[in-house]
C-alpha positions as CSV (number, residue, x, y, z in Angstrom):
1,X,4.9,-49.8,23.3
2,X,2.4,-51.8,21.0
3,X,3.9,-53.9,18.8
4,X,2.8,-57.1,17.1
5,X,4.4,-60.6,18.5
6,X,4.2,-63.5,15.8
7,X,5.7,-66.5,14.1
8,X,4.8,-67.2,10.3
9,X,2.4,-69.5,12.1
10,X,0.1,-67.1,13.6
11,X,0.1,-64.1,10.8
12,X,-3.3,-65.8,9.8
13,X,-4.1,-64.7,13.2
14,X,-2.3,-61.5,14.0
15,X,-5.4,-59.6,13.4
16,X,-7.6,-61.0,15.4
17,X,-5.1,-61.1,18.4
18,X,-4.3,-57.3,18.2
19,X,-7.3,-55.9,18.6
20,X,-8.4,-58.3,21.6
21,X,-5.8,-57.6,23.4
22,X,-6.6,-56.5,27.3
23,X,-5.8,-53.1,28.1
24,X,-1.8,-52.7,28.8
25,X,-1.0,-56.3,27.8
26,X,2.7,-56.1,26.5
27,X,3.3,-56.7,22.6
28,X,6.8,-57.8,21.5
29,X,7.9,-57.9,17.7
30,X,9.5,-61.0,17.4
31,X,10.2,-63.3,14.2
32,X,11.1,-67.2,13.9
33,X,13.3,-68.0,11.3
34,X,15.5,-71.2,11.3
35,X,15.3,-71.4,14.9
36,X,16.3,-67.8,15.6
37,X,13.9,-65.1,17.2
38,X,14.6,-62.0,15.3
39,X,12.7,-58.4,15.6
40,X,10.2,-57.6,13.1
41,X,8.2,-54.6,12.3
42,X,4.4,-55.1,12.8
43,X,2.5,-55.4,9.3
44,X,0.4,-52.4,8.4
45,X,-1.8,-55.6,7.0
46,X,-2.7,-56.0,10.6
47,X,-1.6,-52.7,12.6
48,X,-2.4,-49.5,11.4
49,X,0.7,-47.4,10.5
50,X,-0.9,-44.2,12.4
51,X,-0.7,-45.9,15.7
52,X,1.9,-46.4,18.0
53,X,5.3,-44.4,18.9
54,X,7.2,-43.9,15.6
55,X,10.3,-45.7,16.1
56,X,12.4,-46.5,12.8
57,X,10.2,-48.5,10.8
58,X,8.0,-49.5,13.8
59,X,10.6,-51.6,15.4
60,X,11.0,-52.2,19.0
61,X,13.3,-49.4,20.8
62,X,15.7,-50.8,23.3
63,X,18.1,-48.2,25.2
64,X,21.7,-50.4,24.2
65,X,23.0,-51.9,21.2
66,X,23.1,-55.1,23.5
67,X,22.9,-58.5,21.9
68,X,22.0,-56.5,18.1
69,X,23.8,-56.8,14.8
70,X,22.4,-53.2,13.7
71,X,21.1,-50.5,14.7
72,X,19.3,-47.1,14.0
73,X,20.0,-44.2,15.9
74,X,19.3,-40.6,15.7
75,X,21.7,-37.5,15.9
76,X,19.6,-34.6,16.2
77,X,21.8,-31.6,15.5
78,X,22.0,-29.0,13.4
79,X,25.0,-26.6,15.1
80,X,27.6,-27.5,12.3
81,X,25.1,-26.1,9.3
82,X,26.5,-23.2,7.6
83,X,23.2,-22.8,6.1
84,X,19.5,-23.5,6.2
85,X,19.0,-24.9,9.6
86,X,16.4,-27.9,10.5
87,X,18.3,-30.7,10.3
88,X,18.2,-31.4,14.5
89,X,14.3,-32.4,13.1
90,X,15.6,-35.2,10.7
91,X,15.6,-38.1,12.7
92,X,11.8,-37.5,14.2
93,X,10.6,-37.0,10.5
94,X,12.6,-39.9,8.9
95,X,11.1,-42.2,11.7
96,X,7.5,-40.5,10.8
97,X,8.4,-41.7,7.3
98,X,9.3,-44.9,8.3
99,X,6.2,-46.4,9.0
100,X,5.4,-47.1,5.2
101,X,8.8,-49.5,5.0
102,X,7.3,-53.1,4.4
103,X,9.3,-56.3,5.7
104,X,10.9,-57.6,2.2
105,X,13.1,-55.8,-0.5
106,X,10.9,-56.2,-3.6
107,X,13.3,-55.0,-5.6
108,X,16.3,-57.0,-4.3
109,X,14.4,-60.0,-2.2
110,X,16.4,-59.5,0.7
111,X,15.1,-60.3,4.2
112,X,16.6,-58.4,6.8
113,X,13.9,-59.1,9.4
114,X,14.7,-63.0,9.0
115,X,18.7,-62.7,9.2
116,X,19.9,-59.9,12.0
117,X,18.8,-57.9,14.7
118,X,18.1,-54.6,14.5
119,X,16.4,-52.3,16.5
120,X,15.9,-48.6,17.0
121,X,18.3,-47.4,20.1
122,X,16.7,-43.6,20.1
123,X,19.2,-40.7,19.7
124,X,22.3,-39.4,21.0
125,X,22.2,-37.0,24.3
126,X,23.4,-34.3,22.1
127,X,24.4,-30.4,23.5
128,X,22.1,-28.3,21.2
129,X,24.3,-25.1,22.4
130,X,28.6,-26.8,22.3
131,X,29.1,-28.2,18.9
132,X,32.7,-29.5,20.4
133,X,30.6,-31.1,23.4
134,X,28.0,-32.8,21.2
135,X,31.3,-34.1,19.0
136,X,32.2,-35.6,22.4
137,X,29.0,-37.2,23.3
138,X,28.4,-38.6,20.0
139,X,32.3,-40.1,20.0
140,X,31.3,-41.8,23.7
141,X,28.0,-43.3,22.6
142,X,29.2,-44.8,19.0
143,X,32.3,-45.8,20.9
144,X,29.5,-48.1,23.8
145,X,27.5,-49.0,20.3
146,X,30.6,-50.8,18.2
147,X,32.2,-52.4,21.1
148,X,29.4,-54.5,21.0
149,X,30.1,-55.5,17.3
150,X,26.9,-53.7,16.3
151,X,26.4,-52.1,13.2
152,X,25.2,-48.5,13.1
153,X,22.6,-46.8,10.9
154,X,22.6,-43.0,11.6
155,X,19.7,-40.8,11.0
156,X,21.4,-37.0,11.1
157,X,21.5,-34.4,11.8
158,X,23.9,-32.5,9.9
159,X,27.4,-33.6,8.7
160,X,29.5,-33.2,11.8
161,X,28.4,-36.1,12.9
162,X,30.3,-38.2,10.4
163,X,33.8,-36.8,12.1
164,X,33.1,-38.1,15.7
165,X,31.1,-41.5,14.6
166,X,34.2,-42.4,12.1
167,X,36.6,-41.5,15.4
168,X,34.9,-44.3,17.6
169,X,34.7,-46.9,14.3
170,X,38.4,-46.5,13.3
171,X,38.8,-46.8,16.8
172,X,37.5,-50.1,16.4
173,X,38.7,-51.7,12.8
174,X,41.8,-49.1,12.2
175,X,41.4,-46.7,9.2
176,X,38.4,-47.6,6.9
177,X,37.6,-47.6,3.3
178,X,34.7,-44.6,2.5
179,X,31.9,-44.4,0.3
180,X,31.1,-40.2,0.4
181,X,28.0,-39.6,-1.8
182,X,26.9,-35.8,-1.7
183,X,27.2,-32.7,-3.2
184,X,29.8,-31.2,-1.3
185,X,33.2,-32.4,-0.5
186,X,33.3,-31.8,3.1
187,X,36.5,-31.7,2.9
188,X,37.0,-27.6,3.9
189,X,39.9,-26.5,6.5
190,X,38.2,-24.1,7.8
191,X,34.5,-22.7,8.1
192,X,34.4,-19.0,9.6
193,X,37.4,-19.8,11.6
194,X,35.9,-23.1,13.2
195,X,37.4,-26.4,12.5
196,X,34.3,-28.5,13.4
197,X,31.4,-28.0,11.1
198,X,29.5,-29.8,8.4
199,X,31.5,-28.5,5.7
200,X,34.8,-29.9,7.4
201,X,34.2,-33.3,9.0
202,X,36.3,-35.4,6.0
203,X,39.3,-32.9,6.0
204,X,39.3,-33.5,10.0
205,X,38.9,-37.9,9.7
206,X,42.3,-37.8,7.0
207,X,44.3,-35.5,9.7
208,X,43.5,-38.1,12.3
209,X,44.2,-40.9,10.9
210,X,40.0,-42.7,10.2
211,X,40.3,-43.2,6.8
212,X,42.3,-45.5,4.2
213,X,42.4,-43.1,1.6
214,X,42.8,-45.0,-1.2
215,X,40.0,-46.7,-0.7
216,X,37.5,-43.3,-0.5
217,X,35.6,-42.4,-3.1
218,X,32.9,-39.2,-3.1
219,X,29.7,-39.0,-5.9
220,X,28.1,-36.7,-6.4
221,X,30.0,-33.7,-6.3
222,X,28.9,-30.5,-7.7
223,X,28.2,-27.2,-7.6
224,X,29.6,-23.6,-7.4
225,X,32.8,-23.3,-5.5
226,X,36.0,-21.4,-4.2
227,X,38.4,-22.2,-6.4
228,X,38.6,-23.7,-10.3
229,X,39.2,-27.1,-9.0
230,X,37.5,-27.3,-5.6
231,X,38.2,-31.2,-5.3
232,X,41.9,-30.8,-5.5
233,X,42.5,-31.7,-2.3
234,X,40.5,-34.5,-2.0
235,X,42.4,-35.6,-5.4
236,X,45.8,-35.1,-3.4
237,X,44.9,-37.4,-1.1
238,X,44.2,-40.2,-3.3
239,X,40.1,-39.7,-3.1
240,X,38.8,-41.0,-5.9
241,X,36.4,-38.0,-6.7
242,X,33.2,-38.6,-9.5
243,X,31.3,-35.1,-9.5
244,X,27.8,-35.3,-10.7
245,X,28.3,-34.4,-14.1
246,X,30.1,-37.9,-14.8
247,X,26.6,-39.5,-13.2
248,X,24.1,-37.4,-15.7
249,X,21.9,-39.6,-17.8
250,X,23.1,-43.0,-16.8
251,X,22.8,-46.0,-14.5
252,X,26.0,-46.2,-11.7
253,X,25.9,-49.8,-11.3
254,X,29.2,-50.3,-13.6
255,X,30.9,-47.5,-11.0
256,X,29.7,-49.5,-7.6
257,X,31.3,-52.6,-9.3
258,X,34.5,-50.6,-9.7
259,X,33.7,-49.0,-6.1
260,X,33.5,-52.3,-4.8
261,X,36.8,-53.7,-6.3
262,X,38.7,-50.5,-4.8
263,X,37.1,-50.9,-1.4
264,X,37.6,-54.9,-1.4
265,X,37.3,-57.0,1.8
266,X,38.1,-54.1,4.1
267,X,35.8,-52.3,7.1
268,X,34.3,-49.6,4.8
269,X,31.4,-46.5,6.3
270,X,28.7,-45.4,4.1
271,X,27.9,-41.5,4.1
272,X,25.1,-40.4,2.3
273,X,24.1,-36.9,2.5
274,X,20.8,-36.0,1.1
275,X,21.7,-33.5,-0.7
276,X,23.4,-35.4,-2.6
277,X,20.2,-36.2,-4.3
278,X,18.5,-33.1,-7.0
279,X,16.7,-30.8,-5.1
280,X,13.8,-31.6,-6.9
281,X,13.6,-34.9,-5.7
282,X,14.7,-34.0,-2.1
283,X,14.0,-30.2,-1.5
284,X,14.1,-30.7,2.6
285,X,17.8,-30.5,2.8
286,X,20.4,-27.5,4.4
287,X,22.4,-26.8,0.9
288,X,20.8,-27.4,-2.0
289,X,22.8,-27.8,-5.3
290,X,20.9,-28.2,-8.8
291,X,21.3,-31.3,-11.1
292,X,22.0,-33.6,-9.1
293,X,21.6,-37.2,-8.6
294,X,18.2,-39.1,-8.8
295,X,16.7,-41.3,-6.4
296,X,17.2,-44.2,-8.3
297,X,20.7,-43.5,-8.5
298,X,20.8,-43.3,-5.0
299,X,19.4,-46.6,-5.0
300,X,21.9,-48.4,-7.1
301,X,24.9,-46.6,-4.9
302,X,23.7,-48.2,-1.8
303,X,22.6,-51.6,-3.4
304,X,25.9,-51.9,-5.1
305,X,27.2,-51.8,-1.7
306,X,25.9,-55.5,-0.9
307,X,28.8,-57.6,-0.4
308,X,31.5,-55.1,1.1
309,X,32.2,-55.2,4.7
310,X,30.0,-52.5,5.8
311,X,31.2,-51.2,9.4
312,X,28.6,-48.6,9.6
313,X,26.5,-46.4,7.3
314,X,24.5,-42.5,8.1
315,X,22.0,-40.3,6.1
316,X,22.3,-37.0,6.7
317,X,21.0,-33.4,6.2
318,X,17.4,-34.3,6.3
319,X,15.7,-30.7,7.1
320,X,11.5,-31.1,7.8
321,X,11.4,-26.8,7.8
322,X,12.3,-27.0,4.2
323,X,10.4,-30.8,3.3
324,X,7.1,-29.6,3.0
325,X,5.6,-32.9,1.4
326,X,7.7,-35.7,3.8
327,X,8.9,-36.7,0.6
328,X,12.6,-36.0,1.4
329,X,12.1,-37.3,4.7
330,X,10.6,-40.6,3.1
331,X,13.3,-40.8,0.4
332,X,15.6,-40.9,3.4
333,X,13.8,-43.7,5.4
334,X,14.5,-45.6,2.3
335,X,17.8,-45.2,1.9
336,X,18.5,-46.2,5.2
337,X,16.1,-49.4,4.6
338,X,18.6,-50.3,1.8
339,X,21.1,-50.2,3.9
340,X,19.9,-52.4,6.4
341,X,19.9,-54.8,3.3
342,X,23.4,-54.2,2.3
343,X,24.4,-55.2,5.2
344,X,26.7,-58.8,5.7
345,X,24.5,-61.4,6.8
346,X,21.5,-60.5,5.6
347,X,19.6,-63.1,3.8
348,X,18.2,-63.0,-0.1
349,X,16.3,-65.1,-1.7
């Protein structure tokens, strides 16, 4: 894997060492910051994006969440949709994507690259043909990945994956706070007689047990439905439920404050489902629901989540059949770089 291996000292350098190096010379990314190496994607000043193997934002792939604070790994599936397929494809795009994520948070200042490591740890062994078996495989390798006090950022994959990654991190910290944003409550009993699916992984973590349910909140909401209130039960288990309509035409920086003071110092998991996000803005998605959120209010969602005690975070429902321009792909990539910046530790400045 060719990646770029430098201190602050030798980016004037970097260059000029990259392209002399000898034929199958090993390249680390590596970073020094206060005395600590941390990894580092390569600058596109110096390496072109287009070249190497598209790991999440070009940074080293290691096969264990060994000796890391975060990582990003995939969950190619798409068994549990219930409509447009692709999603199995969302992890190998959003990496595509990934390569235009810079080292710095312009908009917020943070550093990640200087304050935890992270690396991509590739995807989950998943069973493209057992929905139940791939719940069990993806329980096992989350359950490997947080023992090791490692953070996860999951690129789905559809929304089942939620129910079996929240099983092996409440396994960890006891029931945890949840910050739902999508379109859809998830929240269903049943889907055409099957209990696991991406319309039901929510409904599944409250039975069991995952979730602190006063401290859950969903955004997003909206969109036709089965009944006149379709967030009842969500409601009846002390959700706190803000459908998309509440969201229209203004910034949601005044609800994360509230969102934070209802989750407090608690483990909390971030779910963000793309199509949580207009269709307009992120067409490459499974179940597409009009006026919804923007990108920028996707944005402030997972900004305002700086500070909390994030456990773990995923972005799902990512569908490349339907994503003709990358964009939703690259809206994702995003995303899941601001969450790497919400994360506790990382450095601001």
């Amino acid at each position: 894997m060719f990646a770029l291996c430098r201190t602050r000292s030798l980016i004037s350098r970097a260059s000029a060492d990259f392209f002399s190096l000898r034929a199958g010379q090993s390249l680390s990314v590596c970073r020094k910051s206060s005395g600590k190496r941390f990894n580092e994607p390569p600058s596109a000043e110096f390496v072109a994006r287009v070249s190497g193997i598209p790991t999440m934002a070009k940074l080293p792939f290691q096969e264990t969440a060994d000796g890391l604070d975060a990582a990003f790994i995939g969950v190619p599936i798409d068994t549990g949709t219930s409509n447009r397929p692709g999603a199995r494809f969302g992890p190998r795009q959003i990496r595509v994507e990934s390569a235009m994520l810079r080292l710095y948070n312009s908009g917020t200042r943070a550093a990640p690259y200087e304050s935890i490591m992270v690396a991509d740890i590739g995807d989950v062994n998943v069973n493209v043909f057992d929905l139940k078996d791939t719940c069990k495989r993806i329980r096992e390798a989350y359950r490997k990945v947080v023992a090791t006090g490692c953070i996860p950022l999951t690129m789905g994959g559809d929304h089942t994956i939620a129910y079996p990654i929240l099983q092996a991190v409440a396994e960890k910290y006891g029931p945890v706070g949840l910050i739902h944003v999508d379109a859809h409550a998830d929240t269903s009993d049943t889907v055409l007689g099957e209990k696991i699916g991406h319309g039901t992984p929510f409904r599944r973590c409250v039975e069991e047990g995952l979730l602190d349910c006063k401290r859950v909140v969903q955004i997003g909401l909206r969109g036709t439905g089965y009944a006149p209130d379709s967030y009842e039960w969500s409601r009846a288990q002390g959700f706190r439920v803000v459908q998309a309509e509440e969201c229209w035409y203004k910034s949601l920086a005044p609800l994360m404050a509230e969102v934070r003071a209802q989750m407090g110092s608690g483990p909390v998991y971030l779910s963000f489902d793309i199509d949580a996000l207009d269709p307009g803005f992120a067409p490459g998605t499974g179940t597409p629901e009009i006026a919804g959120l923007t990108p920028i209010q996707g944005v402030e969602i997972v900004r305002g989540c700086r500070g909390l005690n994030l456990v773990g975070c995923d972005l799902v429902e990512v569908s490349p059949p339907y994503d003709t321009t990358g964009n939703t792909a690259l809206t994702g990539a995003n995303l899941l770089y601001e969450m790497l910046c919400a994360l506790p530790k990382v450095k601001y400045y």
